[in-house]
C-alpha positions in Angstrom: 4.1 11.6 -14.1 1.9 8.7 -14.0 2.0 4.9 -12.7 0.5 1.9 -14.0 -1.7 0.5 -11.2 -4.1 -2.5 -10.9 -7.5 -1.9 -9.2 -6.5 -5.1 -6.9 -7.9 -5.9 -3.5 -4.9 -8.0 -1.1 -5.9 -8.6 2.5 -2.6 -6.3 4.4 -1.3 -5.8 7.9 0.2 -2.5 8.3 2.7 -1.9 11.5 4.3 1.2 12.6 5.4 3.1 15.9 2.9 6.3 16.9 4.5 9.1 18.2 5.2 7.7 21.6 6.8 5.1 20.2 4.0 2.3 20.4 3.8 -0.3 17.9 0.8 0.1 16.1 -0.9 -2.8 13.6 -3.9 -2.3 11.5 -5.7 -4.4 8.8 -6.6 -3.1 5.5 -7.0 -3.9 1.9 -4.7 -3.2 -1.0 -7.3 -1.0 -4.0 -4.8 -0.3 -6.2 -1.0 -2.0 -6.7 1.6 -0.3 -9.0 5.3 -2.3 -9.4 6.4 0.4 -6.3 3.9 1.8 -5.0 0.0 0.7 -3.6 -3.1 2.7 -1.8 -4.2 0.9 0.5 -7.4 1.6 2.8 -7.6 0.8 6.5 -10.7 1.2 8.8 -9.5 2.6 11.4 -6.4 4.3 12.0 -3.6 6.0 9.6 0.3 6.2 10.0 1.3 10.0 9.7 2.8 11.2 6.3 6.5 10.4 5.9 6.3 7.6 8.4 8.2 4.1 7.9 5.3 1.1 8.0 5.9 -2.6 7.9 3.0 -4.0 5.1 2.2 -7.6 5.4 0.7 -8.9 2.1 -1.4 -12.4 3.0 -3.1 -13.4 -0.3 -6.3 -15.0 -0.3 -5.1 -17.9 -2.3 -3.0 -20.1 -0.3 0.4 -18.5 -1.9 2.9 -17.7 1.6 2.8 -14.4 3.3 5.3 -11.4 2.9 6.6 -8.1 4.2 7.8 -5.6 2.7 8.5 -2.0 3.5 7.4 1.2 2.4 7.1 4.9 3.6 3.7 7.2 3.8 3.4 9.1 0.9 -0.4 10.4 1.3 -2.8 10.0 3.0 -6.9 10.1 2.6 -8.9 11.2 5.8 -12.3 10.6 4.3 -14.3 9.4 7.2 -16.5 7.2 5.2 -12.7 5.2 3.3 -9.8 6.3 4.4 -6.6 5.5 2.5 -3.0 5.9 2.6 -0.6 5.7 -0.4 2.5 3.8 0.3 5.6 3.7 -1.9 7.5 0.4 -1.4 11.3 1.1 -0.2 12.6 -2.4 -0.5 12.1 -5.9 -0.9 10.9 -5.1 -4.9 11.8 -8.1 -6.1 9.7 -10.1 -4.2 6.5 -7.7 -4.4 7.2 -7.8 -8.3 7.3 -11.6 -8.4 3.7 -11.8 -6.3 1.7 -9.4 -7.1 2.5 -7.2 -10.1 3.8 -10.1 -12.3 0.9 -11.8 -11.9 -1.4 -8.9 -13.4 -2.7 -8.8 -17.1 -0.6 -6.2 -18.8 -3.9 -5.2 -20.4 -6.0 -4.4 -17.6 -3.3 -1.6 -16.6 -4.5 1.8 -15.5 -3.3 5.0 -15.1 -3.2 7.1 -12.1 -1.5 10.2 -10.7 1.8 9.2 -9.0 1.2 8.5 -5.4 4.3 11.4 -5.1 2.2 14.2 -6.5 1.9 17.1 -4.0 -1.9 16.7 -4.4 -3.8 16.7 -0.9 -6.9 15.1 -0.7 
């Protein structure tokens, strides 16, 4: 099964609670959108698998902030870039209508679906 995705780069806050409970926030960067799905990489920290995060979308061209949420699909430890996949559980409409619309239909890629069992 594959997913049309955009290499695309979105400035993102992701929130979440740890396991104590905690709110957590972290910046990141969208690196590849699908219509319900993204990878996103953050510098720092990453939510657990399976966990419900809050992703803030602030584009960098003046359009109005949005949230939308999504659960943990994957994730990417790699030291150097890690990543987690997200797959979007609501508010579709509205990621459709700012970010995916706006992508040439031509410049569409390919990828494994973020819900693969493949761990990285």
């Amino acid at each position: 099964m594959t997913n049309q995705q955009y290499p695309v780069a979105l400035p993102v806050r992701l929130k979440w609670k740890d396991e104590s409970g905690n709110q957590v926030t972290e910046d990141g960067m969208t690196e590849n959108v699908g219509q319900k799905e993204t990878l996103v990489y953050l510098p720092r920290l990453l939510p657990p698998v399976g966990s419900k995060v809050f992703l803030t979308v602030s584009p960098d061209d003046g359009r109005e902030e949005f949230e939308v949420t999504a659960k943990v699909v994957r994730l990417d430890r790699n030291p150097a870039h890690p990543q987690v996949s997200l797959k979007l559980l609501n508010s579709l409409r509205i990621w459709n209508s700012k970010v995916w619309s706006g992508l040439e239909p031509d410049r569409r890629i390919n990828f494994i679906s973020f819900e693969s069992p493949q761990l990285l």
